[in-house]
C-alpha positions as CSV (number, residue, x, y, z in Angstrom):
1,X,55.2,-121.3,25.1
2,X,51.8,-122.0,26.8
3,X,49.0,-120.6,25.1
4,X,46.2,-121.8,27.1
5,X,45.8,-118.4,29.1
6,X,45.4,-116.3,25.4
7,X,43.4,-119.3,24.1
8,X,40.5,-119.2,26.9
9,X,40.5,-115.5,26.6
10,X,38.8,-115.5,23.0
11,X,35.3,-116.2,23.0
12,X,35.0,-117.5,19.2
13,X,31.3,-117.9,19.0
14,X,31.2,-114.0,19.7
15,X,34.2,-113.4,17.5
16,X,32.7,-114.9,14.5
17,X,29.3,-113.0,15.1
18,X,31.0,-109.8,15.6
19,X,32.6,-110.4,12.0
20,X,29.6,-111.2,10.6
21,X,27.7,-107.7,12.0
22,X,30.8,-105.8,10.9
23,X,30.4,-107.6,6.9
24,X,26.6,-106.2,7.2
25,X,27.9,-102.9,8.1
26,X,28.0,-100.8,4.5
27,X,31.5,-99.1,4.8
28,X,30.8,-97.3,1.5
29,X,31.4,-93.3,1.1
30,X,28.6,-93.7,-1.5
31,X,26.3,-94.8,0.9
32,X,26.6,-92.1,2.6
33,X,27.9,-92.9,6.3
34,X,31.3,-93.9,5.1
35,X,32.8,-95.9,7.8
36,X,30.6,-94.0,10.8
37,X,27.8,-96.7,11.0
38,X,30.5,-99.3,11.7
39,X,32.9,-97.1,14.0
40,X,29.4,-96.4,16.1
41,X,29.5,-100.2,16.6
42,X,33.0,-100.8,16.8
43,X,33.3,-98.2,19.6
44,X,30.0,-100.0,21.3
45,X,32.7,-103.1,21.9
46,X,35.2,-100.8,23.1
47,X,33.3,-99.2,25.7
48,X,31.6,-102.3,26.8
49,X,35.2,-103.8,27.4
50,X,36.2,-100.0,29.1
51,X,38.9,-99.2,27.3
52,X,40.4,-95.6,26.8
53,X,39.3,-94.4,23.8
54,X,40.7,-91.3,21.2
55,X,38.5,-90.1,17.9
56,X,40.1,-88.1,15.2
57,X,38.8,-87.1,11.9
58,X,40.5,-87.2,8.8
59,X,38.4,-85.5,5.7
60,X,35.0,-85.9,7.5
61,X,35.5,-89.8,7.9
62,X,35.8,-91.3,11.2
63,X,39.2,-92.5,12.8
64,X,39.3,-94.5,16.4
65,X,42.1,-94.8,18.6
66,X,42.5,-97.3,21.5
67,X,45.4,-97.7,24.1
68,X,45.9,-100.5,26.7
69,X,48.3,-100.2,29.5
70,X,49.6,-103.5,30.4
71,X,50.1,-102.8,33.8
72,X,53.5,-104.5,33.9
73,X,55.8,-101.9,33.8
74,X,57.8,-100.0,31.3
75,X,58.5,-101.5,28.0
76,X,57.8,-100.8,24.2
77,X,54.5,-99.9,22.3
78,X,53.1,-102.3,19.6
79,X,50.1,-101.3,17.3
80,X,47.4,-103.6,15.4
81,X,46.3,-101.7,12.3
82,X,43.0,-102.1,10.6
83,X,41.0,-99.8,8.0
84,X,36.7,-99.8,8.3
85,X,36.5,-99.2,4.4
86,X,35.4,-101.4,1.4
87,X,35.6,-101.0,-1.8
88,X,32.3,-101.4,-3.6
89,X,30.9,-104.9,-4.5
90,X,30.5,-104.1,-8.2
91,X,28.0,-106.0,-10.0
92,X,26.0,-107.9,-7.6
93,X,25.2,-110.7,-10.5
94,X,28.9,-111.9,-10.2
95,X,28.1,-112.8,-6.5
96,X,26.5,-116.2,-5.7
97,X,25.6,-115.0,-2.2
98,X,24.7,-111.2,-1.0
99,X,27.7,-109.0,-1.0
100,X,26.7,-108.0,2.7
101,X,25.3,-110.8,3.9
102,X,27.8,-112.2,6.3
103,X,26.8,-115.9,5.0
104,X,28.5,-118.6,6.3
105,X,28.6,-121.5,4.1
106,X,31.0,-124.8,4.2
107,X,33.2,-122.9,6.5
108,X,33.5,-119.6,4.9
109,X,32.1,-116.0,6.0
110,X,31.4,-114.4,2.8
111,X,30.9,-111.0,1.7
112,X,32.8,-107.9,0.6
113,X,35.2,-106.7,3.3
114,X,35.2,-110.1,5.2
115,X,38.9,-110.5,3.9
116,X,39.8,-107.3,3.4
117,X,39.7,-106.2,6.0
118,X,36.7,-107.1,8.6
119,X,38.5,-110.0,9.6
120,X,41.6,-108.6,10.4
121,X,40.1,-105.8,12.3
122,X,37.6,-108.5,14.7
123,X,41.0,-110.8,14.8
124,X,43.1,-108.2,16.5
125,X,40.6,-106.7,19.0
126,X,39.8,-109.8,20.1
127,X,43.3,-110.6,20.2
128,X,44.5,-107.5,22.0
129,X,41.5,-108.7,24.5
130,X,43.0,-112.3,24.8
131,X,46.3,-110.6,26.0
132,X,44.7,-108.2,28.6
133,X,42.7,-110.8,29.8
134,X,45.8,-113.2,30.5
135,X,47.8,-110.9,33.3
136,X,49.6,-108.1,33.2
137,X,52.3,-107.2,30.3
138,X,54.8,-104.5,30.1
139,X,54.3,-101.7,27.5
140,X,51.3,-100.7,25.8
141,X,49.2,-101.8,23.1
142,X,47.7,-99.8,20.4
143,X,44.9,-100.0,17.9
144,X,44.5,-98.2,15.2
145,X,40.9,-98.3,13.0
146,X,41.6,-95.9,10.5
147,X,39.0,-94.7,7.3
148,X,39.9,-94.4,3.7
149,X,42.8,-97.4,3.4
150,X,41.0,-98.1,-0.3
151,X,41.1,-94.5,-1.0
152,X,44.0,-91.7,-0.1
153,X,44.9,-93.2,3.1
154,X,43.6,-89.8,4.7
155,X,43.2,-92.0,7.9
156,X,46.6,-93.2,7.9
157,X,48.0,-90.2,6.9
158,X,45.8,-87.8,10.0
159,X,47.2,-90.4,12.2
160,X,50.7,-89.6,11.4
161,X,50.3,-85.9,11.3
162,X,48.6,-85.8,14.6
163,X,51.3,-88.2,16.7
164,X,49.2,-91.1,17.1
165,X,52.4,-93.1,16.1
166,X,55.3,-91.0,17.5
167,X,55.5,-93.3,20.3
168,X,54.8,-96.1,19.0
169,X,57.5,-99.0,18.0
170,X,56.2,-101.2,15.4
171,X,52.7,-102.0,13.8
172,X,51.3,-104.7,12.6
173,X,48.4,-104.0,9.8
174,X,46.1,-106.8,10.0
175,X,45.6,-106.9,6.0
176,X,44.6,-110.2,4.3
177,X,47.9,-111.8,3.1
178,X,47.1,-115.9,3.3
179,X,49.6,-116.8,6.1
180,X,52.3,-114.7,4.9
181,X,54.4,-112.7,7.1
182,X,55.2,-109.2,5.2
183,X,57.6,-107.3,6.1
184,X,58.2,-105.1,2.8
185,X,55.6,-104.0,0.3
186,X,55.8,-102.3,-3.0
187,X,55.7,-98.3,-3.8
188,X,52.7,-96.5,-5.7
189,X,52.3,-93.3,-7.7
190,X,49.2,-92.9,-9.2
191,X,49.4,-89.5,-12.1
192,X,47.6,-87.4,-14.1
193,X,48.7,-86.7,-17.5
194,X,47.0,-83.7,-19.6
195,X,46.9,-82.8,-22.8
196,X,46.1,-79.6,-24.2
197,X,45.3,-79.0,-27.9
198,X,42.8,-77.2,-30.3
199,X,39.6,-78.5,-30.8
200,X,38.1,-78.3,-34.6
201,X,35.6,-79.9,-36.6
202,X,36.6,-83.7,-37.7
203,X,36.7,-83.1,-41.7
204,X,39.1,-80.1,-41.3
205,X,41.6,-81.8,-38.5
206,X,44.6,-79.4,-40.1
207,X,42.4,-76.5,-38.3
208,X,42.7,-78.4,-34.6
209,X,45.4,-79.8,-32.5
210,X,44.2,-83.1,-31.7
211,X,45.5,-84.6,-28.3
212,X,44.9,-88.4,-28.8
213,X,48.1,-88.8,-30.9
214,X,50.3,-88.0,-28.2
215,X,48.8,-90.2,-25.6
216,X,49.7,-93.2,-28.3
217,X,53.1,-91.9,-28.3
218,X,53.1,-91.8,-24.7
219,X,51.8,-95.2,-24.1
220,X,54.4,-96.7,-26.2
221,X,57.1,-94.5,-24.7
222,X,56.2,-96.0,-21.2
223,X,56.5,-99.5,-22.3
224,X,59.3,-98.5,-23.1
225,X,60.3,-97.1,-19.8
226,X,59.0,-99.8,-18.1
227,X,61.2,-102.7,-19.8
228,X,63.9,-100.3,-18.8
229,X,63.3,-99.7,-15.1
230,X,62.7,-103.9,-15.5
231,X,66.3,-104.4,-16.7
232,X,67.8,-101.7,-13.8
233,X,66.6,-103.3,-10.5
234,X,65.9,-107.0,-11.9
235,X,62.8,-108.8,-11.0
236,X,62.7,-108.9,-7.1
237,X,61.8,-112.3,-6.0
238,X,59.1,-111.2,-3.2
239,X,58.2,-108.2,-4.5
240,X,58.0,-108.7,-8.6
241,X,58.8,-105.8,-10.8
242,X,58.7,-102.5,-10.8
243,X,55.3,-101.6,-13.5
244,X,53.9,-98.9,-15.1
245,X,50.5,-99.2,-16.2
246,X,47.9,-96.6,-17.6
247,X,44.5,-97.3,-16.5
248,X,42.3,-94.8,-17.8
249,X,41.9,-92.9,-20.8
250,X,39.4,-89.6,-21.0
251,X,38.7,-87.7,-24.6
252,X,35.8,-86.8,-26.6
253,X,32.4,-87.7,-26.7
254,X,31.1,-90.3,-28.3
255,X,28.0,-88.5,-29.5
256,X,30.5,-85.8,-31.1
257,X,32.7,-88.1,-33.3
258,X,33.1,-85.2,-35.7
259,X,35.0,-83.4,-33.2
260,X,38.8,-83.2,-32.7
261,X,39.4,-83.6,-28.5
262,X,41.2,-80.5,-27.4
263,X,41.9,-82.1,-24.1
264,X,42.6,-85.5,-23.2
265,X,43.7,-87.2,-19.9
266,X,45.6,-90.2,-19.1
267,X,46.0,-91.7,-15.6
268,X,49.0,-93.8,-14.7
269,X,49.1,-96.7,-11.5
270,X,52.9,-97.1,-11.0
271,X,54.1,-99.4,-9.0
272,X,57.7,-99.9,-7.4
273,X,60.2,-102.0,-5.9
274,X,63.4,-101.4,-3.4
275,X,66.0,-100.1,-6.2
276,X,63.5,-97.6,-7.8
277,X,63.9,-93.9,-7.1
278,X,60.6,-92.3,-6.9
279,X,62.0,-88.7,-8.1
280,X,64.0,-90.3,-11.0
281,X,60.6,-92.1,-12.4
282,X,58.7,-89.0,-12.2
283,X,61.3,-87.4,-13.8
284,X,61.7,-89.9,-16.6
285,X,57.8,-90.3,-17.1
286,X,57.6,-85.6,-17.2
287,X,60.1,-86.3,-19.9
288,X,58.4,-89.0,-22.0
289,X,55.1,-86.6,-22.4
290,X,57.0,-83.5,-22.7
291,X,58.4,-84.5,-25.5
292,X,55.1,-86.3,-26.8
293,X,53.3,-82.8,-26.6
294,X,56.0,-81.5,-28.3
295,X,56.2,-83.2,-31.4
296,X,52.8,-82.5,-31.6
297,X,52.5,-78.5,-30.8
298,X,50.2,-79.0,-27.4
299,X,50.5,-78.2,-24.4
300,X,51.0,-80.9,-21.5
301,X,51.0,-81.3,-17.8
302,X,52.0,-84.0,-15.2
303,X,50.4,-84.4,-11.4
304,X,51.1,-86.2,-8.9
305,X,48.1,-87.9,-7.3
306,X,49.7,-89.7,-4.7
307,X,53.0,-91.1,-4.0
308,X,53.8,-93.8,-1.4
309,X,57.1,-94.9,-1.5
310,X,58.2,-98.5,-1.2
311,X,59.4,-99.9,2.1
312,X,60.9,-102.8,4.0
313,X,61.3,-103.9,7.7
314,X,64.2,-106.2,8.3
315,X,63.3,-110.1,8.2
316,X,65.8,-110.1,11.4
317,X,63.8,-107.0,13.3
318,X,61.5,-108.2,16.6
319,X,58.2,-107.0,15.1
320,X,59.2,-109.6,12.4
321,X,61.1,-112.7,14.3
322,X,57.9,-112.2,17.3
323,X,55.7,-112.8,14.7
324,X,57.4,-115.8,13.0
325,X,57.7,-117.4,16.0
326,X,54.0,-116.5,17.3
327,X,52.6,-118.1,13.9
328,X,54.8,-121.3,14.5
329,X,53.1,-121.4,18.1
330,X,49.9,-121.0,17.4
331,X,49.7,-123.2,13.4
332,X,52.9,-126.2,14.3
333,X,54.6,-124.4,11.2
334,X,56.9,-121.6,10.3
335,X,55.3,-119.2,7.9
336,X,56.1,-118.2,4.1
337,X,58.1,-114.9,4.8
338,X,56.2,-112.6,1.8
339,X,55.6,-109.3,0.4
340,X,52.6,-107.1,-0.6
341,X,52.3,-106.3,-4.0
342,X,50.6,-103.3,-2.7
343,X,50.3,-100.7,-0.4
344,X,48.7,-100.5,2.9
345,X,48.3,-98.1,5.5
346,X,51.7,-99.9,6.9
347,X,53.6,-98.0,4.0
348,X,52.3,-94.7,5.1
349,X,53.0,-95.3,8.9
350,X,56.4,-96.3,7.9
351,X,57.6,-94.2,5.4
352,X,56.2,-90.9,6.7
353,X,55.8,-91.9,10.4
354,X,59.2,-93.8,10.7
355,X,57.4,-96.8,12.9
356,X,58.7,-100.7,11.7
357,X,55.6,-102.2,9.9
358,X,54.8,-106.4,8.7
359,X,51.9,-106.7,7.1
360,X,49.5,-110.3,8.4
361,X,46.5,-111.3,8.5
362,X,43.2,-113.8,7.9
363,X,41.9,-113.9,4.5
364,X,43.7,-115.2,1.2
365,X,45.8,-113.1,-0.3
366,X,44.2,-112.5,-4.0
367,X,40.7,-112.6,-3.2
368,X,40.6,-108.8,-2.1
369,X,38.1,-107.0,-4.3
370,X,37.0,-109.9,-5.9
371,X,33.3,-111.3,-6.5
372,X,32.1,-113.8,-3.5
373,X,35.3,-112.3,-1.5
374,X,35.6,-114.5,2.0
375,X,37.3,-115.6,4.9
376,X,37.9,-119.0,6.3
377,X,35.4,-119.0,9.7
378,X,38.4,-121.1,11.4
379,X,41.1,-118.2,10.5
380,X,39.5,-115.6,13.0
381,X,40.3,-117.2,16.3
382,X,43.6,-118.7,14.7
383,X,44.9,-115.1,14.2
384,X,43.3,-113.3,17.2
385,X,45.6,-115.5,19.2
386,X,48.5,-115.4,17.1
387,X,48.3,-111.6,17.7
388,X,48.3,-112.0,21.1
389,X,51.0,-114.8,21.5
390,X,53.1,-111.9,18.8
391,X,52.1,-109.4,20.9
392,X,53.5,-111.0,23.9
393,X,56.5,-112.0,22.6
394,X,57.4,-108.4,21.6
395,X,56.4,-106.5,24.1
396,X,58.0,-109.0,26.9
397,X,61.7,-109.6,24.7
398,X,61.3,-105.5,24.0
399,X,61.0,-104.5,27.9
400,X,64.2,-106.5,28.2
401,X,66.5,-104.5,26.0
């Protein structure tokens, strides 16, 4: 396939300044602005190239919407996903260059975001450009540059409820997953377990019903659970193994030692794999701290937080096989065929808006949310063009079926 035609439409020098500028742009609820200050710019670049534009909000956060019309007649619609949030930069000391700097060093754009996912989001507009600017193509595409990815997926989930995927036949969510192609990614509840007991003074603890004993209980009695759901589905060779993990613990005071907690909380981060039933671990996991309160006369409740369900797009599918074959196009070799050993805004599309989803894009695929978090300079124009050669592929083999 001649890729000349994609590859003169990317001008990188701009690309890799526009990454930068977006890296510099705080994406941080706390801040205040949340994702508007970079949508504002985002949408600058959009208008300047003149294409037709949708906003939505989902819980006060900004959510764009663009669609380009190939002009070539009829055929299938393919979205690029991308979320405008960070996560915060924790503790600037662990960084050995400014978290929103946008420094490029020995071939590297640092800062927090630039993998995850400021990259992916410059890589497939520019790539979605590339392919407009090389002729006509049947179908449509779609981008999608939705807010809150690192929190509740309200972006994803607006999207969704307001049909900006009904017609659309398969996404790809430009997440950082080192050259991987991703067509299935693992399930997440995140729960809320409380304890209720009496409080008392800490010399007299007979008078009280203290809470903390049970969560002990209930830890070991998830370990437990765990090594079970383990031995049920085996260990799943792209995906790992199913986990439960408790990640935060809330009781007391630590300037009232004396006192017996009458409350306590426990959070849980559960993560699945094809095989597990969501409704049967929720089930199992009511049961464990039911009978935890129990033995210990409290009371006890269990909430579910979130829930986003495990899913998988065929290896065989053409949102997948265009892909492949647009990675070995543009890179000379075929790509690892992976998983995401989390969620993305993919799982939501797909699980709740029935749209095929892979998951590829620039940035390694641990260094997400980690100090001096970047992406390799030469990645950006290498995955703007294969979006557009994948892009291509699908919508032209899709027109034809």
């Amino acid at each position: 396939m001649d890729i000349t035609s994609f590859d003169a439409g990317i001008n990188e020098p701009e690309l890799i300044e526009f990454t930068q500028h977006l890296v510099r742009t705080h994406t941080l609820e706390e801040v205040g602005r949340g994702e508007r200050a970079v949508a504002e710019f985002l949408l600058a670049k959009i208008r300047e190239w003149d294409w037709a534009v949708e906003l939505f909000d989902a819980g006060g956060r900004p959510n764009i919407v663009v669609t380009l019309t190939g002009g070539g007649g009829p055929g299938p619609t393919l979205a690029f996903e991308g979320h405008m949030d960070v996560v915060t930069e924790g503790d600037p000391d662990q960084w050995t260059v400014d978290p929103f700097g946008g420094e490029i060093r020995d071939g590297k754009l640092y800062g927090r975001g630039s993998a995850d996912m400021k990259s992916g989001v410059a890589a497939m507009l520019y790539g979605a450009r590339a392919l407009q600017l090389s002729g006509p193509f049947p179908g449509r595409i779609r981008l999608l540059l939705l807010a809150d990815e690192e929190g509740m997926m309200t972006g994803a989930k607006a999207a969704v409820a307001q049909g900006f995927v009904q017609d659309v036949d398969g996404v790809i969510c430009c997440e950082p997953e080192g050259d991987e192609v991703c067509p299935t990614s693992k399930g997440a509840i995140r729960l809320r377990v409380d304890f209720t007991g009496v409080m008392s003074h800490g010399a007299m603890p007979w008078q009280g019903r203290n809470t903390l004993p049970a969560i002990a209980r209930v830890l070991l009695g998830l370990e437990e659970l765990e090594e079970r759901l383990i031995e049920e589905v085996g260990s799943r060779t792209s995906l790992g193994s199913p986990s439960i993990t408790p990640t935060v613990i809330q009781a007391g005071a630590a300037d009232q030692m004396n006192t017996i907690p009458g409350t306590s909380s426990l959070f849980l981060d559960v993560r699945t794999v094809a095989g597990v039933d969501h409704e049967t671990v929720l089930k199992r996991i009511g049961e464990c701290v039911d009978t935890a309160a129990r033995e210990r006369g409290i009371g006890s409740s269990v909430t579910v937080i979130d829930d986003r369900p495990w899913v998988e797009t065929g290896s065989d599918t053409l949102l997948v096989t265009a892909l492949i074959d647009a990675h070995e196009v543009v890179n000379g070799v075929r790509p690892v065929l992976g998983a995401v050993p989390g969620t993305t805004d993919g799982t939501i599309l797909t699980h709740y808006g029935n749209v095929p989803s892979v998951v590829y894009g620039p940035g390694g695929k641990w260094i997400a949310h980690m100090a001096d978090e970047y992406v390799e300079v030469n990645d950006l124009k290498r995955y703007a063009l294969t979006y557009a050669v994948a892009a291509h592929r699908f919508l032209h083999e899709g027109s034809r079926t």
